[in-house]
C-alpha positions in Angstrom: -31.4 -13.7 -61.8 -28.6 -14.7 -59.2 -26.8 -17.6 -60.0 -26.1 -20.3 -57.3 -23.0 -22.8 -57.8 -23.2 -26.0 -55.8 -20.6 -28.3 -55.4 -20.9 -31.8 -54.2 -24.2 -33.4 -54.3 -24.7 -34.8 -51.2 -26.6 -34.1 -48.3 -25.7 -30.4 -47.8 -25.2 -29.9 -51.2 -28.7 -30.9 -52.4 -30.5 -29.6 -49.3 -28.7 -26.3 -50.6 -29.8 -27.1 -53.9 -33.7 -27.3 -53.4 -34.0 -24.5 -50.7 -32.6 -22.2 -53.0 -34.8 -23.6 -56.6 -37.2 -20.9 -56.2 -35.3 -18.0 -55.9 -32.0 -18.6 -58.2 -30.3 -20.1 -61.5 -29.2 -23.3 -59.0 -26.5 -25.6 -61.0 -25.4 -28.7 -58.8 -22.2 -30.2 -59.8 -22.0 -33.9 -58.7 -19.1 -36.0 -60.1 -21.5 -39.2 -59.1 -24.3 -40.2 -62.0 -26.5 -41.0 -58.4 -27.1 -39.9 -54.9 -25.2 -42.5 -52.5 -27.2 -42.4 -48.7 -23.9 -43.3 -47.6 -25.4 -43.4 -44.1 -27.2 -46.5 -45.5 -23.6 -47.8 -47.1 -22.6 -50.1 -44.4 -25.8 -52.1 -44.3 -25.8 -52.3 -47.8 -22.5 -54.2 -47.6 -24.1 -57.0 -45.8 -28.0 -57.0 -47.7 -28.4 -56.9 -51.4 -31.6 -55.3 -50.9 -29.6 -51.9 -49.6 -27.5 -52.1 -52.2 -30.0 -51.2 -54.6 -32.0 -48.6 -51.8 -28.6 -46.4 -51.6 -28.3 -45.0 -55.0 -31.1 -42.6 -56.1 -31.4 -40.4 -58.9 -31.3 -36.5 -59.1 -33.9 -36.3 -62.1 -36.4 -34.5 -59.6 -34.2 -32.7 -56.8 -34.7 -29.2 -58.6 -37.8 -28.1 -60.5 -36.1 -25.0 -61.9 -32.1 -25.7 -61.7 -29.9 -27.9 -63.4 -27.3 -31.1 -62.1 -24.2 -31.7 -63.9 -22.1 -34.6 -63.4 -18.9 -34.0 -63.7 -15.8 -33.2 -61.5 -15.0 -29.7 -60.1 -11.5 -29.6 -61.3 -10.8 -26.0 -60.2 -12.3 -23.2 -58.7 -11.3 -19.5 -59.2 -13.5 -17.0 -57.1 -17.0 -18.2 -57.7 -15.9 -19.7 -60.5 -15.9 -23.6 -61.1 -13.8 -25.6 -63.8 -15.8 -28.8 -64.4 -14.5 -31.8 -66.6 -15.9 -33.8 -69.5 -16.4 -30.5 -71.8 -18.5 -29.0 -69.4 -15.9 -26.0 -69.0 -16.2 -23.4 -66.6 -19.4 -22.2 -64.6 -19.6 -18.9 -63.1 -22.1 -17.7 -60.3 -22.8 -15.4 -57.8 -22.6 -17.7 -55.1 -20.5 -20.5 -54.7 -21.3 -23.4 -52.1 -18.8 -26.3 -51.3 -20.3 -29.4 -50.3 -18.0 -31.8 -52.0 -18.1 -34.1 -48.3 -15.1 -36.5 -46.8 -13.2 -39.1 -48.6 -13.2 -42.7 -46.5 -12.5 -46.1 -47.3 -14.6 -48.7 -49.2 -17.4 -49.6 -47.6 -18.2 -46.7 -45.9 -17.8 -44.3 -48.8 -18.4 -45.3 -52.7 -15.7 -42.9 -54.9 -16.9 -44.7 -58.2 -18.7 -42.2 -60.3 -20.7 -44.8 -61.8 -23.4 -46.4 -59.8 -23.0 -49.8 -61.5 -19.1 -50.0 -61.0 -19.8 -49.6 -57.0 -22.7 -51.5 -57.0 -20.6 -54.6 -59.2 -17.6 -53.7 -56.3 -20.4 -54.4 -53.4 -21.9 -57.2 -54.9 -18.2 -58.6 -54.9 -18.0 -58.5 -51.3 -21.0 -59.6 -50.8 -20.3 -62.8 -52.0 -16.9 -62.8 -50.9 -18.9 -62.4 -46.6 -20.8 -65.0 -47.5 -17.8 -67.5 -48.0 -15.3 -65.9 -45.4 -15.2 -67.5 -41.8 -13.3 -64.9 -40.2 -12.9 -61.4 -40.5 -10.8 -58.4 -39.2 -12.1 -54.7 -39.0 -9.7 -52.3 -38.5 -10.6 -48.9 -36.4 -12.9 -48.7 -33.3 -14.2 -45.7 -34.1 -17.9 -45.0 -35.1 -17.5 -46.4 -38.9 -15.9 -49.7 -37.7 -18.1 -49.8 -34.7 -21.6 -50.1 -36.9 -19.3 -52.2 -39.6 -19.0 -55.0 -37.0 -22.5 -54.4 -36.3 -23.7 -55.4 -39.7 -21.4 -57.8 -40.6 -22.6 -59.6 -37.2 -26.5 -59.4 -37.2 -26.5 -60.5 -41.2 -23.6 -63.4 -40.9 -23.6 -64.1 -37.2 -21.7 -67.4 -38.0 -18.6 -64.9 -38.9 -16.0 -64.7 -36.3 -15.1 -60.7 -35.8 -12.1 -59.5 -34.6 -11.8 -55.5 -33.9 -8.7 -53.5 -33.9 -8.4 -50.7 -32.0 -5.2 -48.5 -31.8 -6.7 -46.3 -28.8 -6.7 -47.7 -25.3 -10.6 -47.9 -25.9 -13.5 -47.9 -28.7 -14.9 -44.6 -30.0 -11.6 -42.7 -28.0 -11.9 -39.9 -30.1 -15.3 -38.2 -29.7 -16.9 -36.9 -26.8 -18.9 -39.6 -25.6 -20.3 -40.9 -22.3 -19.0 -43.9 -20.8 -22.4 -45.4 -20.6 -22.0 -45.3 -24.7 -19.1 -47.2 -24.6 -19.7 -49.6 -21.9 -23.6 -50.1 -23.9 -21.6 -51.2 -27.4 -19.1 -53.3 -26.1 -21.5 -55.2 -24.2 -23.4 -56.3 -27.4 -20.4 -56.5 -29.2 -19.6 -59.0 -26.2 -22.8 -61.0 -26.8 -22.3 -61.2 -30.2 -18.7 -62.9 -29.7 -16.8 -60.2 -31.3 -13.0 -60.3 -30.5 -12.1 -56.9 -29.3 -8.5 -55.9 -29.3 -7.7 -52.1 -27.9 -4.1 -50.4 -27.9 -2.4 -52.5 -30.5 -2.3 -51.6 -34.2 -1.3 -53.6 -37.1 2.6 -54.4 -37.1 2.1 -54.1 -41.3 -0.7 -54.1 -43.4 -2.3 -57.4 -44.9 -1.2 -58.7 -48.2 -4.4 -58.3 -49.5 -6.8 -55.7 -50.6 -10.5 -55.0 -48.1 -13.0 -56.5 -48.9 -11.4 -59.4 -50.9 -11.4 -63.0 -49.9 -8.1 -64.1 -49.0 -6.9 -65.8 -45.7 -3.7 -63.9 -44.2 -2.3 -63.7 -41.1 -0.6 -60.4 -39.5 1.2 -59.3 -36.4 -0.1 -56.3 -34.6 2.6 -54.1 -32.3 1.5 -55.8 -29.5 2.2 -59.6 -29.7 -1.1 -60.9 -31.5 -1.0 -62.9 -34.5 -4.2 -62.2 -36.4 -5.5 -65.0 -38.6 -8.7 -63.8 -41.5 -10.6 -64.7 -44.4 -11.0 -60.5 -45.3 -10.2 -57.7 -43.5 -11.6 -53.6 -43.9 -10.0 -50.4 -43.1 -12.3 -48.3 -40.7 -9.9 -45.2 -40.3 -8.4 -42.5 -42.4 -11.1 -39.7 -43.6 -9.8 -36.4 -45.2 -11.5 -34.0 -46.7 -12.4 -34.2 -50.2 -11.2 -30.2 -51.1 -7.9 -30.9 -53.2 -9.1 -29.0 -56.1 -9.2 -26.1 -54.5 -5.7 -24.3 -55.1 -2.6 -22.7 -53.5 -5.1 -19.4 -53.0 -7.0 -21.5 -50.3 -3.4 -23.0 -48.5 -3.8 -20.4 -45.8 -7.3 -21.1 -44.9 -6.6 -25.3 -45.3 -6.1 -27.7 -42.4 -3.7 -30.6 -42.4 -6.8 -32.7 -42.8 -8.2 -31.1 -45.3 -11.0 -29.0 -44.0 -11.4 -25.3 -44.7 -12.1 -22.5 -42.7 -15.5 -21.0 -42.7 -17.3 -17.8 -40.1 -20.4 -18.1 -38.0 -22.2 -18.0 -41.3 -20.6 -20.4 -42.7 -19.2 -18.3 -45.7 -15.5 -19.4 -46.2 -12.8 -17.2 -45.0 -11.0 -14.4 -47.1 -13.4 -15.8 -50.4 -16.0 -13.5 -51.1 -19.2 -14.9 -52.0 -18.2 -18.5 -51.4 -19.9 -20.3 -48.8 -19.4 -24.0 -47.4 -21.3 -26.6 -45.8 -20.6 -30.3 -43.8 -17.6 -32.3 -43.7 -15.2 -30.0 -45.2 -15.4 -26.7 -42.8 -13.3 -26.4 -40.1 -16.7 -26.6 -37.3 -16.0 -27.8 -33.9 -18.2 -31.0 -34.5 -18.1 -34.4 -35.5 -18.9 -34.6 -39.0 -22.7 -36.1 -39.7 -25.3 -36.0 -42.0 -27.8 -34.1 -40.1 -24.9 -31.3 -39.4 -24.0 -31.4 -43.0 -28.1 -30.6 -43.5 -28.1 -28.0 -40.5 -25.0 -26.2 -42.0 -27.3 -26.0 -45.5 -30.3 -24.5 -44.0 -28.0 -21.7 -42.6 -26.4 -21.1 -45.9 -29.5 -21.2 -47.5 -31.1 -18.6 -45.6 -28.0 -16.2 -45.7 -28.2 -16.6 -49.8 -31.5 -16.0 -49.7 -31.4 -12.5 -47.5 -28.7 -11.3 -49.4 -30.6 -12.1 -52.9 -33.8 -10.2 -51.3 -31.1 -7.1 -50.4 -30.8 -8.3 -46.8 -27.8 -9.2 -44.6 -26.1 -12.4 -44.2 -27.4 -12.8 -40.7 -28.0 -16.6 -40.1 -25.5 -18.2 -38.1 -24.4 -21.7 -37.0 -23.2 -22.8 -33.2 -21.7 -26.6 -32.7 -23.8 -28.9 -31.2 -23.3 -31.1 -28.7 -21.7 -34.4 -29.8 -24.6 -37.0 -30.7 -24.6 -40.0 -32.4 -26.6 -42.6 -33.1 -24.8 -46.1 -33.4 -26.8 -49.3 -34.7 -25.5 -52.7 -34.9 -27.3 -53.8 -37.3 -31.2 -53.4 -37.8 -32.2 -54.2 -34.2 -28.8 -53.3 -32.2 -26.6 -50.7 -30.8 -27.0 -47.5 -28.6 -27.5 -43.8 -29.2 -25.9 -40.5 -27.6 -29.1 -37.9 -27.5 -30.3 -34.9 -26.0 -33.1 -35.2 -23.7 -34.5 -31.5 -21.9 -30.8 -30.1 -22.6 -29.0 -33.6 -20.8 -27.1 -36.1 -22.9 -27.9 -39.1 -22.5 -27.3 -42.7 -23.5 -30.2 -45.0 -25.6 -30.1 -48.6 -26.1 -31.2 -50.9 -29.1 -34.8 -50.0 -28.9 -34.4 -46.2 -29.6 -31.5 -46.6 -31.7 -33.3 -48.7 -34.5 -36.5 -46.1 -34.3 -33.8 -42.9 -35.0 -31.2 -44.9 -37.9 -31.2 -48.4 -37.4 -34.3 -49.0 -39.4 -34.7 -46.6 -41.7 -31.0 -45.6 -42.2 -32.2 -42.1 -43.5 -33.6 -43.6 -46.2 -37.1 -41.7 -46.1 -35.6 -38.0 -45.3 -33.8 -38.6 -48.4 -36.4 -40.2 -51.1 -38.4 -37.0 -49.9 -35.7 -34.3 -50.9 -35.0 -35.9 -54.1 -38.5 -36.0 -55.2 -38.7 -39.5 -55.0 -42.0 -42.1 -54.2 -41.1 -45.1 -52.3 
């Protein structure tokens, strides 16, 4: 039978994983001991309850494959080096899926699911003392992190740092998005600084309470309890070697076809955060990317063609503050267009994903 290699467990990775149970030897190779809905990661800063919802087990993602936890370490054609004594796995098809590194809370690196979950209980505790707190980055991930922080300790003062000349200046949004999130942001009395950065960085680590003050470049003297870093994702492919330099961006990301199979690497395929895709990088494009590699594995494992391809999608996003906050960039009829609160909890704020992925894993709620 064909043998499937999957790297990175998250939600490319197992979507991957279960499309292809049926018709291959699928091993998923997840450095993690859980799944982390890291869509859910932010709100689980702020309620214990999330903090147990965003770490689910793999026990019953695959009904004929295998998941190994361990870390790829090395890949050599479609072969994978994977640590703790696991040694090498070889396959017909490789898939990367290992995903973006970003700071704490957004992303959990920990490989144990109690560590992180000790780490956010920590900071949990540490909101519930703090009287003032700085978030730096006004980009989507510090955006919703104000938003939480603000519906579940309203009595916080929030400052947000911006170094654009304007919030969420990087993607392709409408104006109506931006003018929509700085108005609540305005209602809920959060300090919003654009154009300035920090002069240096605060003599403490994110996340830990400790009153500082700092200078940004442009004549403000912050004062906090805690602060978080909201910038600064790369792509989490540095154990792929030199052979992959040519085909490796400055940020990390690789370079993949309209199929999605990875550039001058025969019979390895990739999917979300780390190909080079004109997009923004999201978990329902990291799932989108999977079904396309799924379905090209599959044609070529019947004696078919690699025919399935993948075409960038408009930039969407859907942007809660908090449960019952924030706005939404959708497609309506082929038209973008801009949501308010209402919408926005019905497609994330709610549910934070949570249900799309208790179903993939096999899991009952």
């Amino acid at each position: 039978m064909v043998c499937v290699t999957i790297v990175g467990g998250g939600y490319g990775g197992i979507t991957v994983a279960k499309a292809l149970d049926d018709v291959a030897e699928v091993t998923l190779v997840e450095q993690k001991d859980t799944f982390v809905n890291h869509a859910a990661a932010l709100r689980a800063a702020v309620d214990r309850e999330w903090a147990e919802k965003i770490f689910m087990p793999y026990d019953r993602l695959l009904t004929r494959g295998r998941v190994i936890h361990g870390t790829a370490l090395a890949v050599k054609g479609t072969t994978v080096e994977v640590s703790g004594g696991v040694g090498p796995i070889e396959a017909d098809h490789l898939v990367l899926a290992t995903g973006t590194v970003y700071p704490f809370p957004a992303k959990h690196l920990e490989s144990s699911s109690v560590v992180a979950k000790a780490r956010i209980e920590r900071m949990h505790t540490n909101l519930e003392q703090a009287g003032r707190v700085l978030v730096v980055g006004g980009g989507d991930v510090g955006i919703e992190l104000v938003g939480e922080i603000t519906s579940a300790f309203p009595k916080i003062e929030v400052t947000l740092l911006e170094a654009a000349e304007d919030i969420l200046a990087t993607k392709d949004y409408k104006p109506e998005l931006r003018q929509a999130i700085r108005f609540q942001l305005e209602q809920r009395g959060v300090e919003v600084i654009t154009g300035e950065t920090l002069a240096a960085l605060p003599p403490v680590d994110p996340g830990v309470l400790s009153p500082f003050r700092v200078p940004t470049t442009g004549g403000h003297r912050l004062e906090a309890d805690m602060w978080f870093r909201a910038w600064g994702s790369s792509a989490a492919t540095g154990f792929l070697g030199d052979d992959y330099d040519d085909i490796r961006h400055h940020n990390g990301t690789i370079r993949v076809d309209s199929h999605l199979r990875v550039v001058d690497h025969p019979g390895v395929w990739a999917v979300g955060d780390i190909t080079d895709v004109r997009e923004s990088k999201r978990a329902d494009a990291a799932r989108a990317h999977a079904k396309v590699v799924a379905d090209n594995i599959r044609s070529l494992i019947a004696g078919g063609e690699a025919t399935a391809t993948y075409q960038p999608r408009p930039e969407l996003v859907v942007l809660p503050l908090g449960p019952d906050g924030g706005a939404s960039q959708v497609m309506r009829e082929g038209v973008r267009v801009v949501v308010g609160p209402e919408e926005t909890a019905r497609f994330k704020g709610e549910d934070l994903f949570l249900g799309y992925i208790t179903q993939q894993l096999g899991i009952e709620e």
